[in-house]
Each structure stands twice: as C-alpha cells, then as structure tokens.
N, C-alpha and C positions, 0 to 999 in steps of 0.2 A: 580268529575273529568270531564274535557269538554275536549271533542271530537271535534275536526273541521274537519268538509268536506272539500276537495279543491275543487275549482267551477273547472265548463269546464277548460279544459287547451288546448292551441294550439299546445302540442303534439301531440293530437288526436279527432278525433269527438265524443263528449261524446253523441251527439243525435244517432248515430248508435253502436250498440254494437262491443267491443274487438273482434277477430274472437276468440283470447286465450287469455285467464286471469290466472294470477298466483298470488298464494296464498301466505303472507306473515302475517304470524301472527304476528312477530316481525323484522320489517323492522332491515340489518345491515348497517355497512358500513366493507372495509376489508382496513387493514394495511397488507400488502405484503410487506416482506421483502426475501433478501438475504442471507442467513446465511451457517457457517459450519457448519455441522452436529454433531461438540461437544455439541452445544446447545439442541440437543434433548433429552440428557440423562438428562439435570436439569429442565426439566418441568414435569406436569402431564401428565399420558397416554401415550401411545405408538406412535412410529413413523411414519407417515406416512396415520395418521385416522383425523377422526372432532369430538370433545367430547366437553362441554362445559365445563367451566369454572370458579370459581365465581370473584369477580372486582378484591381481592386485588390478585390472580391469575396473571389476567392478566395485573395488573399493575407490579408484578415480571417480567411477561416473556417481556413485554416493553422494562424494563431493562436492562433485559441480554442480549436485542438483539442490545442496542448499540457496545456489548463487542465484538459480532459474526457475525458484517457485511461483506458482502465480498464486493468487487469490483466488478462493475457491466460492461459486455460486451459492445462495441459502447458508450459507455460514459452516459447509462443510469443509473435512480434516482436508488437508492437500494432501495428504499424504496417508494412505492405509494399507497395511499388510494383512492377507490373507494366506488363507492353501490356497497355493496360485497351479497354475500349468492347464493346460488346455483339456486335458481327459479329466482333469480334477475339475474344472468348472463343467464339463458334461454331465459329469456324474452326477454331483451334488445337486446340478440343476433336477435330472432328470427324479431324484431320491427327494428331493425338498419341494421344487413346486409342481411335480406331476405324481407324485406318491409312488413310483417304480420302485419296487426293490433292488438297491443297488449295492455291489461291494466293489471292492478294488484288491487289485495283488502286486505288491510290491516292495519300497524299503526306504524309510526313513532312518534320518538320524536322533540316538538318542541325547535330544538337546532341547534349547528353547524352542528351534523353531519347530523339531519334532513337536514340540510338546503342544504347540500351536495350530498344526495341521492338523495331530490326533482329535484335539477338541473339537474343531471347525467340522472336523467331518463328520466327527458322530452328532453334533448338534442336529445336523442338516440331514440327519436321518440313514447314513451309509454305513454299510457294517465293512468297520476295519480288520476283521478277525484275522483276514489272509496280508494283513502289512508286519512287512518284518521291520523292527524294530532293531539296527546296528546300531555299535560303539563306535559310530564316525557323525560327520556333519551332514545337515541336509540343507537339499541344494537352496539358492536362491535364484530370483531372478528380481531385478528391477523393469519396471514395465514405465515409461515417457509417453503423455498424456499432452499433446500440444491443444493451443487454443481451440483448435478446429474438431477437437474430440479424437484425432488420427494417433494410433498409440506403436508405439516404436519400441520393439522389447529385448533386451538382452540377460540369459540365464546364464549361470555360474552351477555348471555341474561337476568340473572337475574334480575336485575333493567329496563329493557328495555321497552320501548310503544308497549304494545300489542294490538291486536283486539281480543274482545273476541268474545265465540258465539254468545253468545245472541246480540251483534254489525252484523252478517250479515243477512242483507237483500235480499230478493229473487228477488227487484231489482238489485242489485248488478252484479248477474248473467244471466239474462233476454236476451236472443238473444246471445249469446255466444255459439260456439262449442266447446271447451274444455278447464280445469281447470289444471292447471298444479301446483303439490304440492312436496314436499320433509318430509318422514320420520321423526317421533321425538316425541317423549315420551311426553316431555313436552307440544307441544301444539298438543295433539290428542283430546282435547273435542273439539276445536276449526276445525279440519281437520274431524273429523267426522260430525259437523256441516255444515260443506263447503259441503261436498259431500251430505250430504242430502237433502239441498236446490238444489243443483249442478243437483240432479238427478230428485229433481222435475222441472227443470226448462230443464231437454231435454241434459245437457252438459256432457260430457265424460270425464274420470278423466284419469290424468297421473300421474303416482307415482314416484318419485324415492329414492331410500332405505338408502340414507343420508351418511353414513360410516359402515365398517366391526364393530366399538365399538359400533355404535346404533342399531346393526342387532346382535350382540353378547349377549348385556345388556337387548336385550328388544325384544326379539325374540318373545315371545308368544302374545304379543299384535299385532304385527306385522303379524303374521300368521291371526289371527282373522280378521283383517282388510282387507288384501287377501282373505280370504274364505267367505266374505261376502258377492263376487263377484261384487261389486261395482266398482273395481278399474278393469279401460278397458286398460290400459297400463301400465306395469312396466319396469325400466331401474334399472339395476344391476350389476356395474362391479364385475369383478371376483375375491377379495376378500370378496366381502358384498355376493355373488352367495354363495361361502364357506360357511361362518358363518349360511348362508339360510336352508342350509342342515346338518350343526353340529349334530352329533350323529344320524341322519337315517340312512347314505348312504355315497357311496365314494362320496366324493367331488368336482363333476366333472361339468365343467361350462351346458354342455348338459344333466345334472340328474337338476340343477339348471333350466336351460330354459323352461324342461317336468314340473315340480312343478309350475313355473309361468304358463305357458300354461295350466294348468287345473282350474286357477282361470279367468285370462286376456285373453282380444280376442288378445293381442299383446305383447308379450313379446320378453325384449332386453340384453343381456350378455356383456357388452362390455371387451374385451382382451387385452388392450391397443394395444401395436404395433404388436399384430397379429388381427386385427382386433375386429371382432363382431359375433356372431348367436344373429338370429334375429327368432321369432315364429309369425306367423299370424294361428288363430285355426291350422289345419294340417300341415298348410306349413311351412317349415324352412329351411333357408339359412343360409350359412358362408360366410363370406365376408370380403377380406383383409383391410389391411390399405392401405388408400389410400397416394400418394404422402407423398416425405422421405425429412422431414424436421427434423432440430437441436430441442430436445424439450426445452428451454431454464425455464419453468414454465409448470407444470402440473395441476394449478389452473384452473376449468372452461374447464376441455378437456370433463369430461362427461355429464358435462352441456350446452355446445353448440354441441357436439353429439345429445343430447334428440331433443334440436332446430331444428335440421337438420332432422332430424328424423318425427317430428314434422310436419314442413314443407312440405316433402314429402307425410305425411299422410293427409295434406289438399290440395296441387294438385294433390290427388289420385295416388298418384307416386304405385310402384310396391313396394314390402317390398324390394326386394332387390336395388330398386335403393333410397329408403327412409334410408336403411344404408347405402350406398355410400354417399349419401348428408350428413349423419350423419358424416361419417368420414372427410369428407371434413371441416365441420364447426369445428369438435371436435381438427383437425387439424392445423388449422389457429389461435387455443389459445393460441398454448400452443409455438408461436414463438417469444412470449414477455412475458413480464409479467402482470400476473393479471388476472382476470378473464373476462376482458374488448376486443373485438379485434378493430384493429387499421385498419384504412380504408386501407392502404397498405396490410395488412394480409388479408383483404375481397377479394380484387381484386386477392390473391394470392389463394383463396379458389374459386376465380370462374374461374380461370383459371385450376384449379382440374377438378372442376364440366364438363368445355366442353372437355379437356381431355378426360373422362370418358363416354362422350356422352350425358351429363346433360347439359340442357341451365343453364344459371344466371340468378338471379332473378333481372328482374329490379328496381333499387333502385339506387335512389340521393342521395347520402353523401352530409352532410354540417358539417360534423365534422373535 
C-alpha cells in the first residue's frame, strides 16, 4: 500500500513547527443533516451519542434521512458536508478563528472525500503537510440534527485511510507544544504511539473522551490511559463525566472533575448551557455560559470549547478566563450548522470575548 506525503502547503509554514497538532488516525468528512427525531428510533445506538458504524449501516441511515429531512431556517442547505470529526473541528477552529498555527498528522483517502477535507483544511489555514494521503477510502460519518438542535452521530471508519503506528514519526512532532487527540477504542495502538513520541519529543497531550457510548463500552481501557498520567488535559462533557464514574460514586459533574484532577494538570466538565468547572492542580472554577444565543446545531460545540480553551492556555490566559474563551468559541458553533464556524459567527464570538473583558485575536478572514 503507498502512502503519500503532501509537500509544504501554503496553509502553513512547514519549515517552523504547528504550535498544535491534532491527531487523526482516520481522517472523516461529516454529512450534517436536519431531521425529525422519528428517525432515531430506526438506527443503531442511542440518541444523542457517536458510536461507529459498519458501511451498509450507514448506507441505510443515508436512506432514511431522505424520508426525515426538515426544512431548514433562513433558507439554509439541510444538508452539508464538511472535514468532519471532532479534533478536525478543534483544529480548524483553533487555525481559522484564533490565528494558532495548526497542523494535523494523519491519513486520508485518495478520493473525493479526501480531496474535500485536503481543500477545507488548508482553506482554513492548517498546514496538511504531515497527512498521508492512501490508495483507500476516507471515512465518513453522518451527523442527525433534531429539531431541538441535539445532534446524534454515527461514523463509518471501517474501510477508511488510516495512519498506523508504526507511520508516525518523531519528526512529525518536533517543536510542537501540544497534541490534541479524541478517545476511541479502535485506534488506541495508534494514540498511544502518538503520545509516546509526543512525550519524548517535549509536547503535551489533550484528550477528549469522544461520546458517553465510548466511555460506557470501553471504560477500563480508558481509565488506564488516564492513570498513566501522560494525558496533561482532559475535556468531558457531562454525560461522558457520568458514564466516567459508573458504579463508584454518585454521579456528579464535580466527583468527575476531582477523578480527572488526580491524573491531568487540567481538567475540563463542560454543562452545556450552564456552563463549565474547569480544574488546574488545586484550583477550580465554575463558569457560566457565556452570551445567549438560539443553538440551531450542537455539532462541534465541545470541540471549539476545547479550541478556545486551548488557546487561552497558550497566551497563558487564567483558567478561568481560558473557559470564558472556551465558552465563547463553543458558542458561536453551534449558531449554524455543522461543525465548521462561519466568519459572521467569529466576529459574533469576538464581540463576546471584549464583552467579557477578552481582546480578539487577531485574525484575517479570507473565507
């Protein structure tokens, strides 16, 4: 099987390192659609998680979502595809509306939808240089948008262009401050690889725990990966928080924040519309949502939270003003659709941010 490097790309300067790189074992793309919530009782899994899926799956749920489209607000598409996946919407966030130097390492396929994620990313300002480009398919995922804005996601990795371990290089990660990763059974030899290079090479790992079915199905792997003390940030909304603590203890998002806290120097709960606790070693704050917007799409709200988050934690923000920023980005997703924000929603997240007493970061749109 051949592998292609992409050369330098004028997204980014491949002769200075990413400040953040995010790890994609299996590059997707996302089909976002609109739907009624009838359609969730005739698929697999429960409503309102990300569980994968195998192809003629999600050739079914294609299907049935011609039958369940709704009409979409302001005369928008019901239906849009992106470079989807949850470290793929950090990044881009964090490289398009915060001006971060961002790359990614990992592997698509050479095909359309490759050909549609390469585009997306470099548009958006991320340098693809370290994506391998295979002679296989890349993944999908369909992403279910019920009226209520609550989004229900099922990915199709199985046939997809992966990177394996033995594909990453300690160039790869060479002058980089932090690696940012997302949970998943399926590729942990490949995310334990990552961080083992990661950690000899100086760079700090950010986790986030994928879905309450991947933290329910695969919890003890997941624990071990935690207590390994390698992983320096974790992000865990409050049902994946839940499932974290199944069968020790009550339930409760601050028993979840004390348990990360005693692996990560940073751990983060996010409450959707009541906010976030947020843990630095000793210290913890709670912290509202910021500015009250319609959530029209919940796709990418805790994945441009982490960006924001992120962000804060490389201009040495204060934890709590590193969740405000969090909230602010987390916020501006989820006012369209998709996991993507739209330069009108940036400027509506930096007008939060001075609000709040946060400058903007400076950043030129050309999208």
């Amino acid at each position: 099987m051949v592998a292609e490097f992409l050369p330098p790309h004028n997204s980014g300067d491949s002769a200075s390192a990413p400040v953040i790189l995010g790890l994609l074992p299996a590059a997707l793309v996302d089909h976002i659609a609109r739907v009624d919530s009838s359609i969730l009782s005739s698929i697999p899994g429960e409503p309102g998680g990300s569980f994968p899926v195998a192809a003629e799956e999600l050739k079914h749920i294609l299907k049935e979502v011609d039958t369940h489209i709704l009409s979409s607000p302001n005369d928008l598409s019901p239906i849009k595809t992106i470079a989807g996946g949850s470290v793929t919407n950090t990044i881009r966030g964090l490289a398009a509306g915060f001006g971060i130097s961002c790359g990614v390492i990992g592997a698509c396929g050479d095909d359309e939808q490759g050909a549609l994620f390469l585009e997306n990313m470099s548009l958006c300002g991320v340098n693809i240089s370290r994506l391998r480009v295979k002679d296989e398919h890349t993944g999908q995922c369909i992403c279910l948008v019920d009226p209520l804005g609550n989004r229900t996601m099922r990915p199709c990795l199985a046939t997809a262009a992966k990177v394996q371990a033995g594909d990453l290089k300690r160039e790869d990660f060479k002058g980089s401050k932090w690696l940012v990763m997302r949970y998943s059974i399926y590729n942990l030899e490949t995310i334990n690889a990552a961080i083992k290079i990661a950690k000899q090479e100086g760079v700090l790992i950010s986790l986030d725990l994928a879905s309450f079915e991947m933290v329910r199905k695969f919890r003890a792997p997941l624990l071990q990966l935690l207590e390994s003390g390698n992983i320096d940030l974790c992000f865990a909304n409050e049902d994946e928080a839940a499932e974290l603590l199944s069968g020790e203890q009550a339930a409760q998002p601050e028993a979840a924040l004390d348990m990360l806290g005693k692996y990560c120097e940073w751990a983060v709960v996010t409450l959707g519309a009541n906010g976030c606790i947020a843990r630095h070693n000793k210290e913890v704050v709670r912290v509202p949502a910021v500015g009250q917007t319609k959530a029209i799409d919940a796709t990418g709200a805790g994945d441009l939270f982490a960006g924001g988050f992120l962000y804060g934690l490389v201009k040495g923000l204060s934890l709590e003003e590193c969740c405000i920023v969090g909230s602010c980005s987390g916020g501006s997703v989820v006012r369209s659709l998709g996991g993507e924000v739209s330069a009108e929603n940036w400027q509506w997240m930096y007008k939060q941010l001075k609000t709040n007493g946060l400058s903007a970061p400076a950043v030129v749109h050309n999208l």
